[in-house]
C-alpha positions as CSV (number, residue, x, y, z in Angstrom):
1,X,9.4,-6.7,-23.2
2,X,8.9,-3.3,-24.8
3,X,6.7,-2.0,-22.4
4,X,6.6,-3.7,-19.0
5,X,5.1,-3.5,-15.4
6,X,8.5,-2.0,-13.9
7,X,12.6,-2.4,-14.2
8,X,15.5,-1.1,-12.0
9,X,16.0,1.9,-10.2
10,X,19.7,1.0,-9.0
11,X,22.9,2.8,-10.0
12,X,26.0,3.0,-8.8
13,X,24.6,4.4,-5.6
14,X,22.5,1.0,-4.5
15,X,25.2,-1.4,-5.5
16,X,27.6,0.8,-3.4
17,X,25.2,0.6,0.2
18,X,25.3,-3.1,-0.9
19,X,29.0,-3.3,-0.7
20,X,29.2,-1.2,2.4
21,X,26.7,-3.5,4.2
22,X,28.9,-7.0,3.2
23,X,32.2,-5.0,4.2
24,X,31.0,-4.2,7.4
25,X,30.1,-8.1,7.7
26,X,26.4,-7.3,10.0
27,X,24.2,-8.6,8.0
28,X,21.0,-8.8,10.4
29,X,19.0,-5.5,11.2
30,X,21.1,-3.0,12.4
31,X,22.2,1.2,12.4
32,X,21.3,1.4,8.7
33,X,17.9,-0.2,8.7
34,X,17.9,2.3,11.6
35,X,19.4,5.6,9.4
36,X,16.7,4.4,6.7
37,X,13.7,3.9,9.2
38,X,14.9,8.1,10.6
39,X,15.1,9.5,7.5
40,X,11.8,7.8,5.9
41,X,10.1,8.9,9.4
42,X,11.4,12.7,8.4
43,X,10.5,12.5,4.7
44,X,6.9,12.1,5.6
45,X,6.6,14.1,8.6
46,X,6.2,11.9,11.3
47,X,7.8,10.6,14.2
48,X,8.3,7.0,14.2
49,X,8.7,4.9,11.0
50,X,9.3,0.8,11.7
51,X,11.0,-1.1,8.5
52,X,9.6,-4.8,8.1
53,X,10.7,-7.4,5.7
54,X,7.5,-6.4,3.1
55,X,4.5,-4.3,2.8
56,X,2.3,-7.6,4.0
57,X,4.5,-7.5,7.2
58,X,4.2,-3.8,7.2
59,X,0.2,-4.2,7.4
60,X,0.3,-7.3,9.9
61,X,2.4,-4.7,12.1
62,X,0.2,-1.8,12.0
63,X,-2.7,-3.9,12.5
64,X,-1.5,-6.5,15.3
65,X,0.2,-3.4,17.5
66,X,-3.1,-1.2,16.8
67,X,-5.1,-4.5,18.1
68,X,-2.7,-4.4,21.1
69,X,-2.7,-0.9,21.7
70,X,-3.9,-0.2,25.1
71,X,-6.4,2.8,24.6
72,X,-8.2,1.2,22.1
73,X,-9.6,-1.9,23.4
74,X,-10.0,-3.8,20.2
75,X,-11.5,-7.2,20.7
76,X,-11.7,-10.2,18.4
77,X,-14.9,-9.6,16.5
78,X,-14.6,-6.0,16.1
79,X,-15.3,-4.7,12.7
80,X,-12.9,-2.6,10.2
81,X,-14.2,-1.3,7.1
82,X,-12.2,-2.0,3.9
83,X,-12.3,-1.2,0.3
84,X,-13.8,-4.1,-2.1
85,X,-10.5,-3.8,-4.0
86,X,-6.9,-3.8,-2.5
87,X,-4.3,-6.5,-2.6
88,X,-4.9,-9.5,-0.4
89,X,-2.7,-9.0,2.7
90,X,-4.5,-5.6,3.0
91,X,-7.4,-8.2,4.8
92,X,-5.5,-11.2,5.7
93,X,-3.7,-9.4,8.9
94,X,-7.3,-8.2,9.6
95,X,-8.7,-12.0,10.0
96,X,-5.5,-12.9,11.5
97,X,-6.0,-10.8,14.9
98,X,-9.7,-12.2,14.9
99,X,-11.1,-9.3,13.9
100,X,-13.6,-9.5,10.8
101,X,-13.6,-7.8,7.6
102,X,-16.5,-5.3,6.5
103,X,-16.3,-4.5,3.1
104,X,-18.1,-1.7,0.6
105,X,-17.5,-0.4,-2.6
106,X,-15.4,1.7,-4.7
107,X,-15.5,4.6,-6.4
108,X,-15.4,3.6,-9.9
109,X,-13.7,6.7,-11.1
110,X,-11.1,7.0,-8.4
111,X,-10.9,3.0,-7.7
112,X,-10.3,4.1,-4.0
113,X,-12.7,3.5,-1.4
114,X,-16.5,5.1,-2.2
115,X,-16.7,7.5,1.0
116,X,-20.3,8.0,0.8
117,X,-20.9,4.2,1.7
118,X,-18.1,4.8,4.8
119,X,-20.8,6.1,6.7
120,X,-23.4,3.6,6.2
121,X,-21.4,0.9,6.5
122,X,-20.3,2.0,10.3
123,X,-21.8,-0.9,13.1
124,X,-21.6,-0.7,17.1
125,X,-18.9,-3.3,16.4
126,X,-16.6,-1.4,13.9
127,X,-13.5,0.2,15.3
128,X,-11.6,1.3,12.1
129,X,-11.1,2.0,8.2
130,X,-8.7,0.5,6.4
131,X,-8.5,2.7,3.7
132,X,-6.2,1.6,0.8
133,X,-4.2,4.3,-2.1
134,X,-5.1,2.4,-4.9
135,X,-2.3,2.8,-7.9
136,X,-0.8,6.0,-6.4
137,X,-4.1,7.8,-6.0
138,X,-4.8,9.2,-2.5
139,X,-8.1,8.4,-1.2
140,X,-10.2,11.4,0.0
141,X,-8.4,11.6,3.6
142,X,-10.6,14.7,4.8
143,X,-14.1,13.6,4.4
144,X,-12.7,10.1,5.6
145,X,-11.5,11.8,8.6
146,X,-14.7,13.6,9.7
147,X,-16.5,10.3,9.4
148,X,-14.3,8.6,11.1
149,X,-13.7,11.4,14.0
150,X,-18.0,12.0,14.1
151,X,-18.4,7.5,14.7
152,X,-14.8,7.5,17.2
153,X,-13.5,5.1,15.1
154,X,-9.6,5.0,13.8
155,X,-8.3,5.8,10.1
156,X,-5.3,4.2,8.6
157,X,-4.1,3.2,5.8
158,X,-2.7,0.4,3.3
159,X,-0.4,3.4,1.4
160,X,1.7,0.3,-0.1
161,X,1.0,1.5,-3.9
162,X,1.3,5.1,-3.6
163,X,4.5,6.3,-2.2
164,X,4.8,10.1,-2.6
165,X,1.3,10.7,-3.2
166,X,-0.2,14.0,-2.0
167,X,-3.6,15.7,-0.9
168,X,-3.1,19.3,-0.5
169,X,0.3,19.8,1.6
170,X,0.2,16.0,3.0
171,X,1.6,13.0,2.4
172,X,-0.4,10.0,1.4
173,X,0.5,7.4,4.1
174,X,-0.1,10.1,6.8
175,X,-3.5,10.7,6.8
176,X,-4.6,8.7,10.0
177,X,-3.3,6.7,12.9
178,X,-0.5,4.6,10.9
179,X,0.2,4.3,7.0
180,X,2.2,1.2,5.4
181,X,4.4,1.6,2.6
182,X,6.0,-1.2,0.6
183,X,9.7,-1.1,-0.9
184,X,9.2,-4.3,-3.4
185,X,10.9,-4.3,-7.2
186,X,8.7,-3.0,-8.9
187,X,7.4,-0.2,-6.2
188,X,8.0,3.5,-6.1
189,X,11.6,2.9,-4.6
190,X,13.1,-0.8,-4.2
191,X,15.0,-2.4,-1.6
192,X,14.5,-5.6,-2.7
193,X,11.8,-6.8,-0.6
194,X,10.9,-4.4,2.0
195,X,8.1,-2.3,4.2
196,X,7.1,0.6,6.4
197,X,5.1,2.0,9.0
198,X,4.8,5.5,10.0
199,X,3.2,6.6,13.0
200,X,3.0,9.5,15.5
201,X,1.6,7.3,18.4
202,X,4.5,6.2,21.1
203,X,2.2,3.2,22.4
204,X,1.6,2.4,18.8
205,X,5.4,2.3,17.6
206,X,6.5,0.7,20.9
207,X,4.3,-2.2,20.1
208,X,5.5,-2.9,16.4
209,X,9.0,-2.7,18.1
210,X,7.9,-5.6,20.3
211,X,5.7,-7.3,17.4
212,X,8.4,-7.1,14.8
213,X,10.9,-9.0,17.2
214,X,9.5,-12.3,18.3
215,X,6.8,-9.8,20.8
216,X,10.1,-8.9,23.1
217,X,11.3,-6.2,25.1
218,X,14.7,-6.1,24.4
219,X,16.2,-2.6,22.7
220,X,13.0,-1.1,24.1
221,X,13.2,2.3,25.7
222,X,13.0,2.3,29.8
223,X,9.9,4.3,29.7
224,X,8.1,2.4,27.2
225,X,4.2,1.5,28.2
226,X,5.0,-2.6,28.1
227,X,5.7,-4.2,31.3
228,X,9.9,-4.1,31.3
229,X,11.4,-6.7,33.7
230,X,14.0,-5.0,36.2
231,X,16.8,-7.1,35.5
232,X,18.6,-6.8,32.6
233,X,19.6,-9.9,32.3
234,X,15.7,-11.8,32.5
235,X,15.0,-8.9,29.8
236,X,17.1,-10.3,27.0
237,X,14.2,-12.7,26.4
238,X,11.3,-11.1,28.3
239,X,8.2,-11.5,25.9
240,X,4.9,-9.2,26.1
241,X,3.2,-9.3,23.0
242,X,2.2,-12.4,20.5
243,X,4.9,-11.5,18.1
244,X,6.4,-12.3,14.9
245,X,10.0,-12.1,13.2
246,X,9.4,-9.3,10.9
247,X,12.6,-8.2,10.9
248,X,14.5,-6.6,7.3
249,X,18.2,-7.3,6.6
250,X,21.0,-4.6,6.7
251,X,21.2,-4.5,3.1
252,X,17.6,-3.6,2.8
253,X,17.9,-1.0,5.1
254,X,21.0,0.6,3.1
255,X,19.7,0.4,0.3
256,X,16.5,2.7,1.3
257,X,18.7,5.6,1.9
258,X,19.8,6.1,-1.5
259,X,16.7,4.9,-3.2
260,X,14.9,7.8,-0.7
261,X,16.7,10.5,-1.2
262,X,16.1,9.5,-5.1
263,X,11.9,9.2,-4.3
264,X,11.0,13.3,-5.3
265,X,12.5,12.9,-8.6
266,X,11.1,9.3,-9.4
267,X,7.4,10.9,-8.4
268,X,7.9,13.6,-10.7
269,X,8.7,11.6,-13.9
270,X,5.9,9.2,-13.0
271,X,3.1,12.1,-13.0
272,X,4.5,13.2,-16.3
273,X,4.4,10.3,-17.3
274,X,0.4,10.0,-16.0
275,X,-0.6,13.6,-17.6
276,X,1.2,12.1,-21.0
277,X,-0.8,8.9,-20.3
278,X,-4.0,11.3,-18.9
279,X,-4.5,13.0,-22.8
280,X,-4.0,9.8,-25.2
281,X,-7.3,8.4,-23.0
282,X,-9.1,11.5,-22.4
283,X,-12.7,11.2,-23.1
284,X,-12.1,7.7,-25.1
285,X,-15.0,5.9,-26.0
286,X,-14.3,2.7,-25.1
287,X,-12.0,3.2,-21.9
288,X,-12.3,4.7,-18.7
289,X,-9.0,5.7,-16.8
290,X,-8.8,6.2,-12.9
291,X,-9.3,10.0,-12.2
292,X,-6.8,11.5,-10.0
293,X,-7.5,12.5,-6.5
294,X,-5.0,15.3,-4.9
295,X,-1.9,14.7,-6.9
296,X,-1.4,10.7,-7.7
297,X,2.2,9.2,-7.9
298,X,1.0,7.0,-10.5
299,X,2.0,3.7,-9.5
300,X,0.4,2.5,-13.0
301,X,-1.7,3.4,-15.2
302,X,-5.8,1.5,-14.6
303,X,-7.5,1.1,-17.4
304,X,-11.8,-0.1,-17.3
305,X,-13.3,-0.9,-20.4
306,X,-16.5,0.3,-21.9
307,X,-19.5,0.8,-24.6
308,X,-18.7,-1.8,-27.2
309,X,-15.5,-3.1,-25.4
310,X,-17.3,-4.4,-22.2
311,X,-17.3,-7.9,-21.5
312,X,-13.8,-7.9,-24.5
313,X,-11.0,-8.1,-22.0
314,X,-9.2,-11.1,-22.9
315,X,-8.9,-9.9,-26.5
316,X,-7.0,-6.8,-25.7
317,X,-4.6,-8.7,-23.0
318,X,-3.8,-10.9,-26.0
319,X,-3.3,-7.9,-28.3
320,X,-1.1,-6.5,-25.3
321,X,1.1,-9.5,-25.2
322,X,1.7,-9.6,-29.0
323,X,3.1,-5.8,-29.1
324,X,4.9,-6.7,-25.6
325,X,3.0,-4.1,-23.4
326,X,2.4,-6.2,-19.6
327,X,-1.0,-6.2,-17.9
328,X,-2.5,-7.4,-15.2
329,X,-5.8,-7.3,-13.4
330,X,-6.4,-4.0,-11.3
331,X,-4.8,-5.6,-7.9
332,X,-7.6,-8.6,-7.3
333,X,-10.3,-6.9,-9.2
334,X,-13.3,-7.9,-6.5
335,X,-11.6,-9.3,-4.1
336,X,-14.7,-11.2,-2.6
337,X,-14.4,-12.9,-6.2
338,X,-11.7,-14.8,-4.6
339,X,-11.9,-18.4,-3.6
340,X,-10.1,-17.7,0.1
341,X,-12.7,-14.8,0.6
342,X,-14.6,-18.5,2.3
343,X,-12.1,-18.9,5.0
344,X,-12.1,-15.2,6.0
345,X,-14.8,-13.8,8.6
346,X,-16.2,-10.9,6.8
347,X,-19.5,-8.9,5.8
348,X,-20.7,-6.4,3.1
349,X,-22.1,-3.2,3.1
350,X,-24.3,-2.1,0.5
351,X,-24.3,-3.6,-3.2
352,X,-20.8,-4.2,-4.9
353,X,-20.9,-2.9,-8.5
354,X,-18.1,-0.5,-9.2
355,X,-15.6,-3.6,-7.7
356,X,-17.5,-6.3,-10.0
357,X,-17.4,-4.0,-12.6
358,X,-13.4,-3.7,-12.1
359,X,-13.2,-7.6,-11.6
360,X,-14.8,-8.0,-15.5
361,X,-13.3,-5.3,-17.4
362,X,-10.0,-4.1,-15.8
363,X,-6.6,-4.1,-16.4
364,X,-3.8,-2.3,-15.7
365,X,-0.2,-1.4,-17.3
366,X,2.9,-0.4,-15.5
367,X,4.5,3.3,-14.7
368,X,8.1,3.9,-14.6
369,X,10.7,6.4,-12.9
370,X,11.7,7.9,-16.8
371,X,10.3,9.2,-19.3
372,X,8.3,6.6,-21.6
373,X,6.1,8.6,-24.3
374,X,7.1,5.4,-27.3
375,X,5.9,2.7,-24.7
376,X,2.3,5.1,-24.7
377,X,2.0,5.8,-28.0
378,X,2.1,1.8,-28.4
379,X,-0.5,1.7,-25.4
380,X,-3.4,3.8,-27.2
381,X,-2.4,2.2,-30.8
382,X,-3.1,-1.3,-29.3
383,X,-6.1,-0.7,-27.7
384,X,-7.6,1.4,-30.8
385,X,-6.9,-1.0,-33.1
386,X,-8.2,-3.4,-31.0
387,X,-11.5,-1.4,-30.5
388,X,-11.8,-1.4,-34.3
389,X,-12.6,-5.2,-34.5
390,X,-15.7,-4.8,-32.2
C-alpha cells in the first residue's frame, strides 16, 4: 500500500522493553504497567492515570467508576450528552451502566461536538457530556466547561483519537473530570492493544482500581473511600464494586514507556504533516477538510465532499484503492445510522444534519509519525482527477 491508514512506530527501543518484560518472566500487570501508568499521569499533568487492555476498556472504566462514584449519585436512567459521531464503544459503556444516550450534532467544520446545541440539549435527567476529540482535533473545552459548570453537570471525554492535542497550554484528554486515551496500532503511540484514563479525582481513580480488577479491594490504599475488610487475609478477595478484568499485560505496559517518551516528536511530524495536507485542500471546490480547533495532533486527515462531488463517494474510494491511498468512513459517520443504535436506550436533541451529512459524503485517510509529502501529492491528484469526470 503506497499510502496507508498507519505502519510501525517500533525500533530497537520497543523490541528491547519486549525482551526485558519475557526475561523478567512476569508476564501479568505489574511495576512497568505501573512506571508507564506514572509517567503518562506526568506527561499530561494529572495525578492518577489507570492503563486498561484498550481504549473501549478505557471508556467502560471511566464511565462505570464515574457511575459509582459516591458524590455524584448517578442513577440508571440518567442522561449524558454525546456527539452524533464517535466510534461505537464511546456509547456502548453508556447503555451498559443503564444510563441512556442523548445525542446532538456536530459541528460540520470541526466534526467535534456542535456546542451551541450542548445547551439545549441539557434535561433534569442529564448528568454529563461525553465529549469526544474527533481525529486529533480538540473540542472547544472552555465554552463546554461553562455550560457544563452553569447546568452542574460533569465533562469528560473520549480523547482516544487525539493524543497530544492541545487548546491553549492544555492537554486534550484533560479538559474535565477524566479523559481516555487509546494505545492501538495504528494510534498516536502503540502498545499493541492498549488504554488510558487520567484523572485528578481520588474517589474516581480508586474506583477504576477496583473496576479494572474483578471490582476488588486488593492492592488498594488503607485510606481509600471503599469499604476495606480488616483482615488481610478476607481482603485478598473482598469485592465492592460490579467489576470487570480490564487488566493490560506487562509488555504493554513496557512498551508505553518508550513509545511515550517518543509521543512530542510523533505530534510534531503529524501537524506538519496536516499544514502540508491543510494547503493542497485549501479552499477546494469540491472538498471540505475538518478545520482545526487549538492545535490538532492529526490523527488523519477528514475529508467531506461537496458541489458537484456530493452524493460521488464510492467513485473516489474506488479511485483511492486503484492508486493504493486507504480510506475509511469518518469513524461511523452517523452513528444513529447504525443498525445496533435499536438495542441502545437513547434520545436526540435537535435535528441531525452535519452527522448525516458526514455519514453520505465522508471519508477519511490516514496520518503518520514521518514526513509523507509523495503519499499527499498522490492524495489531491486522485481526488482532482476524479472531480474532473463529474
Amino acid at each position: 500500500m503506497f499510502y496507508p491508514l498507519a505502519n510501525t512506530t517500533w525500533d530497537a527501543a520497543e523490541y528491547a522493553a519486549l525482551q526485558d518484560v519475557i526475561s523478567s518472566d512476569r508476564f501479568t500487570m505489574g511495576p512497568h504497567v505501573r512506571a508507564f501508568e506514572e509517567a503518562f499521569a506526568a506527561k499530561f499533568g494529572k495525578k492518577y492515570a489507570v492503563m486498561t487492555s484498550s481504549g473501549s476498556t478505557a471508556n467502560l472504566l471511566g464511565i462505570a467508576a464515574t457511575f459509582y462514584h459516591p458524590d455524584f449519585g448517578f442513577q440508571a436512567g440518567d442522561e449524558v450528552i454525546v456527539p452524533a459521531v464517535s466510534w461505537s464503544t464511546t456509547y456502548f459503556p453508556i447503555t451498559q451502566t443503564g444510563m441512556k444516550l442523548r445525542f446532538v450534532d456536530i459541528d460540520p467544520n470541526t466534526l467535534n461536538i456542535d456546542v451551541d446545541q450542548v445547551a439545549a440539549a441539557i434535561t433534569p435527567r442529564t448528568k454529563m457530556v461525553f465529549a469526544v476529540n474527533l481525529l486529533g482535533n480538540p473540542v472547544e473545552a472552555d465554552r463546554l466547561r461553562a455550560i457544563c459548570k452553569d447546568a452542574g453537570i460533569l465533562l469528560a471525554e473520549d480523547n482516544c483519537e487525539s493524543m497530544g492535542a492541545k487548546l491553549g497550554s492544555e492537554m486534550a484528554g484533560a479538559f474535565g473530570l477524566f479523559g481516555t486515551f487509546s494505545t492501538f496500532f495504528s494510534h498516536h503511540i502503540c502498545t499493541m492493544e492498549g488504554g488510558v484514563v487520567i484523572t485528578d479525582d481520588r474517589k474516581l481513580y480508586d474506583n477504576m482500581l477496583s473496576l479494572r480488577a474483578h471490582g476488588w479491594v486488593r492492592d488498594l490504599p488503607e485510606d481509600t473511600h471503599l469499604p476495606m475488610d480488616p483482615d488481610p487475609f478476607v481482603r485478598q478477595f473482598r469485592f465492592v464494586l460490579p467489576g470487570y478484568n480490564l487488566r493490560p499485560i506487562e509488555m504493554e505496559g513496557a512498551l508505553g514507556i518508550p513509545q511515550l517518551a517518543k509521543l512530542d516528536g510523533f505530534v510534531a511530524a503529524r501537524r506538519e504533516n496536516g499544514k502540508l495536507f491543510q494547503k493542497l485542500f485549501k479552499d477546494h471546490a469540491h472538498v471540505s477538510i475538518q478545520q482545526e480547533t487549538g492545535e490538532s495532533s492529526w490523527f488523519g486527515f477528514a475529508m467531506v465532499l461537496q458541489g458537484k462531488m456530493a452524493g460521488h463517494r464510492a467513485p473516489l474510494v474506488d479511485a483511492f484503492k486503484a492508486a493504493e491511498i486507504e480510506c475509511r468512513p469518518i469513524v461511523t459517520g452517523n452513528f444513529l445510522r447504525n443498525p445496533v443504535i435499536e438495542k441502545l436506550d437513547h434520545s436526540v436533541s435537535g435535528d441531525i444534519i452535519a452527522a448525516d451529512k458526514i455519514d453520505v459524503d465522508g471519508l477519511f485517510v490516514g496520518n503518520h509519525h514521518h514526513p509523507i509529502p509523495q503519499q499527499l501529492d498522490r492524495l489531491i491528484e486522485v481526488v482532482n482527477a476524479t472531480c474532473a469526470k463529474f
